[in-house]
Residue frames as a rotation matrix with the C-alpha (Angstrom) as fourth column:
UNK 1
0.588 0.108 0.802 8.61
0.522 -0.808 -0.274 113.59
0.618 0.580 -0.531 -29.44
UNK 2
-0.299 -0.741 -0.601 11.46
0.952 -0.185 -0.245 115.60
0.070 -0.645 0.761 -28.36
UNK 3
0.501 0.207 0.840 11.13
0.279 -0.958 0.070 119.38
0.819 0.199 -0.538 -27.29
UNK 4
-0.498 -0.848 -0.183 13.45
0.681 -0.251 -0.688 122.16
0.537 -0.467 0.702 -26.13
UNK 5
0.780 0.625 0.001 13.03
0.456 -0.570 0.684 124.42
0.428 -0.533 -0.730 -23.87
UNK 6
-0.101 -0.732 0.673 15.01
-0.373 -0.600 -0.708 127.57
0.922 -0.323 -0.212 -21.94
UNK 7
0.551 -0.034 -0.834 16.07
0.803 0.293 0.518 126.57
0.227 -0.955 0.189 -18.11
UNK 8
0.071 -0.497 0.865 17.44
-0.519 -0.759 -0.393 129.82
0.852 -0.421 -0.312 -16.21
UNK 9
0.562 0.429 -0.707 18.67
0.783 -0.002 0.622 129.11
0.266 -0.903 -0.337 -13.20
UNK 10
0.106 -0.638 0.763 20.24
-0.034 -0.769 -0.639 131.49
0.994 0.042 -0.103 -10.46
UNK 11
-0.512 -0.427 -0.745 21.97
0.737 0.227 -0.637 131.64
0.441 -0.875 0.198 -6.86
UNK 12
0.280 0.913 0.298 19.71
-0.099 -0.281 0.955 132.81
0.955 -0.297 0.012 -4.11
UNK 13
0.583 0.008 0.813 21.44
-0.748 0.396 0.533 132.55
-0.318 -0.918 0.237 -0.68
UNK 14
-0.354 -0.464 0.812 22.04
-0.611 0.772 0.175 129.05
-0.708 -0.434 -0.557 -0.07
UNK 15
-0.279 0.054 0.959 19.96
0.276 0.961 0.026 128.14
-0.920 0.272 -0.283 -3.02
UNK 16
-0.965 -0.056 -0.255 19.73
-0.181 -0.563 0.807 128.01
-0.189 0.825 0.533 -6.45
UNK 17
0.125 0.991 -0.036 15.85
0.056 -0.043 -0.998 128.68
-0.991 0.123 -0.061 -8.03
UNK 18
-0.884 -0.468 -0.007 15.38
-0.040 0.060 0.997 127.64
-0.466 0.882 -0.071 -11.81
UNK 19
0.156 0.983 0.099 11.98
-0.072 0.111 -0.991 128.05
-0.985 0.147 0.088 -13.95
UNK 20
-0.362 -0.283 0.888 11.53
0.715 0.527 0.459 127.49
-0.599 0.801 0.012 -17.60
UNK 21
-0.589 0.106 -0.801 11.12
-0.197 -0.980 0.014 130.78
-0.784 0.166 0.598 -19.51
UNK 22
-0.857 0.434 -0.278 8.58
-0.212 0.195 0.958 129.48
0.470 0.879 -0.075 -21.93
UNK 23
0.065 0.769 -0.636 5.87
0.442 0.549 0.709 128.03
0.895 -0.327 -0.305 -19.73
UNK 24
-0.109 0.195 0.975 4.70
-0.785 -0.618 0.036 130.42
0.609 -0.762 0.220 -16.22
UNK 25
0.600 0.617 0.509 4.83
-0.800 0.470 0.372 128.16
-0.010 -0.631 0.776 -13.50
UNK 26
0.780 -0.420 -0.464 7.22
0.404 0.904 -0.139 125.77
0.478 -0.079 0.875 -14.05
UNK 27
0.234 -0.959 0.158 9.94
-0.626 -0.273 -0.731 126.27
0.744 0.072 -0.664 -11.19
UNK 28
0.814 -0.297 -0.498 11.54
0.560 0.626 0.542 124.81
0.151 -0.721 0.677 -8.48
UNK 29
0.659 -0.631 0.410 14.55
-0.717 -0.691 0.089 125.53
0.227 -0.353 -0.908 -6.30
UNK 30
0.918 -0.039 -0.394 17.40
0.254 0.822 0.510 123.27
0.304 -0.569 0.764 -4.58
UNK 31
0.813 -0.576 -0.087 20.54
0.417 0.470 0.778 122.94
-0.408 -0.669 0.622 -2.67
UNK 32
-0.115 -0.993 0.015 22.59
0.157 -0.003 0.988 122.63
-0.981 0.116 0.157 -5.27
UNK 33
-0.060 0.319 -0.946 22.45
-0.946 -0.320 -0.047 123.61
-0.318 0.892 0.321 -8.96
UNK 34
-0.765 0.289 -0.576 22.12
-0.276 0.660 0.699 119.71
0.582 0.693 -0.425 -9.69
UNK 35
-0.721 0.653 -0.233 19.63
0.625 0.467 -0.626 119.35
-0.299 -0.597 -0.744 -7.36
UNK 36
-0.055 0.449 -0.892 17.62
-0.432 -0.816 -0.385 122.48
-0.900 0.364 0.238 -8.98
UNK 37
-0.638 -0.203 -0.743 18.52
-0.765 0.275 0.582 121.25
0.086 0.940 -0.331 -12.66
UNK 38
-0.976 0.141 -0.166 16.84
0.190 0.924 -0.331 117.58
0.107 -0.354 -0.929 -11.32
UNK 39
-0.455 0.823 -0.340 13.73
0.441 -0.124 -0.889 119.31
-0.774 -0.554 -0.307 -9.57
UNK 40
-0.380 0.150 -0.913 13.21
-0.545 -0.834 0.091 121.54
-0.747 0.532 0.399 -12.64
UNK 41
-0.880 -0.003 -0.474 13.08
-0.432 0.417 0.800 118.66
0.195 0.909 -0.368 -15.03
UNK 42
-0.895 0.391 -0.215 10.90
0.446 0.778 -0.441 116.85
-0.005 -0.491 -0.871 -12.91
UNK 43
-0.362 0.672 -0.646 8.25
-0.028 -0.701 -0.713 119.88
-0.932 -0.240 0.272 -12.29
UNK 44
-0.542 0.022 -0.840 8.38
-0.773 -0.405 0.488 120.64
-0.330 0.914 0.236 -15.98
UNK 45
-0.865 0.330 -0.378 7.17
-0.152 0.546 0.824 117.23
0.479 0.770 -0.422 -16.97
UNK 46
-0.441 0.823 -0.357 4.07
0.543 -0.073 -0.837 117.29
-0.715 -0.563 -0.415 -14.19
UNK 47
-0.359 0.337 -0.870 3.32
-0.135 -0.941 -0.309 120.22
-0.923 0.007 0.384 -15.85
UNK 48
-0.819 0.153 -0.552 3.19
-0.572 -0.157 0.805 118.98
0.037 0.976 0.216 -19.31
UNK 49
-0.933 0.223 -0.284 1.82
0.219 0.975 0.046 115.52
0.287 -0.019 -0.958 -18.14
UNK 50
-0.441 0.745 -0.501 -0.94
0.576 -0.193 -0.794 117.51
-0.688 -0.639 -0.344 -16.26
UNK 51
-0.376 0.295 -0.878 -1.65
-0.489 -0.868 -0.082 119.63
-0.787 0.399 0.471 -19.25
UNK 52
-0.828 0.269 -0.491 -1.75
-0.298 0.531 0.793 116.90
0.475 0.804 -0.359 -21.75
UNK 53
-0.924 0.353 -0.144 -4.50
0.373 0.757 -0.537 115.09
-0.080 -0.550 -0.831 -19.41
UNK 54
-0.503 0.516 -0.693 -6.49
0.077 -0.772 -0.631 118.02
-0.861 -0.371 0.349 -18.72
UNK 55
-0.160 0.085 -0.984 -6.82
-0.823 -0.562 0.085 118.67
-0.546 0.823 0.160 -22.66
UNK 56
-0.986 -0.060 0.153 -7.55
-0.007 0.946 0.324 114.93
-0.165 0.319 -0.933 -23.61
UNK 57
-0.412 0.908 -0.077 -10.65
-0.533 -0.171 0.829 114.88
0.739 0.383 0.554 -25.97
UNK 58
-0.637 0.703 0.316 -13.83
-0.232 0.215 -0.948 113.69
-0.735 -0.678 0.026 -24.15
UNK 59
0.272 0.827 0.492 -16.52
0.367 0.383 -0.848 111.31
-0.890 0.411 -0.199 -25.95
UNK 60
0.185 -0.043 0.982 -16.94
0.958 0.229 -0.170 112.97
-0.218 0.972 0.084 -29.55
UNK 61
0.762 -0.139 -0.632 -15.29
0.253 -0.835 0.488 116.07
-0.596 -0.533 -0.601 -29.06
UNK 62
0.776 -0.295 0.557 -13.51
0.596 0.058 -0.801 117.57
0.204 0.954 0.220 -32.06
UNK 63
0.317 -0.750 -0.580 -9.67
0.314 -0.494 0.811 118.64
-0.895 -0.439 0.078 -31.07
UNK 64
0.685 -0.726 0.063 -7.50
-0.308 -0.367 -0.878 121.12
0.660 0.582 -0.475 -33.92
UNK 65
0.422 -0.840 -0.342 -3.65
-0.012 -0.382 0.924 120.60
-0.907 -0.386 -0.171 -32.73
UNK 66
0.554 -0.804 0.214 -0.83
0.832 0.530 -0.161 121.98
0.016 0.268 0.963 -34.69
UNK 67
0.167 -0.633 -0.756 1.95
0.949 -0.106 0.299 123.90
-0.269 -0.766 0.583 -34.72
UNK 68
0.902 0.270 0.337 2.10
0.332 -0.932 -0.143 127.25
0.276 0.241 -0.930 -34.38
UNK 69
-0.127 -0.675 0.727 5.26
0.869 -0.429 -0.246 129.35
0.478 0.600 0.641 -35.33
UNK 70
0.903 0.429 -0.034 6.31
0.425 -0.877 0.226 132.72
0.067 -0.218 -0.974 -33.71
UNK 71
0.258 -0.710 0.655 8.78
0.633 -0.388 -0.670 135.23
0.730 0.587 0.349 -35.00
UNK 72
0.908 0.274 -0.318 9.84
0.402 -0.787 0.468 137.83
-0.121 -0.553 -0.825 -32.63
């Protein structure tokens, strides 16, 4: 399953700092803007990987998922 997502990044100093404007928490910084771009991807999937885990049914536990749609 593919999904998109906004990366911002921006110069800081000596380094650039990039987070993902959908999801609090996901940033990271580096060196260089591919070394930021790199760290950013990397965080981001922890984050999902660590959310999907977390949220993995238990025994007979009844999960709803689907998708949910917002206009703004």
């Amino acid at each position: 399953m593919k999904r998109q997502f906004t990366a911002i990044y921006k110069k800081s100093g000596r380094w650039y700092i990039g987070w993902i404007e959908e999801i609090p928490g996901v940033n990271t910084q580096g060196k260089t803007l591919k070394e930021a771009k790199e760290n950013l991807k990397e965080a981001l999937f922890l984050i999902l990987e660590t959310n999907r885990l977390m949220n993995k049914p238990r025994g007979r536990q009844r999960i709803i998922r689907e998708p949910l749609i917002l206009a703004v």
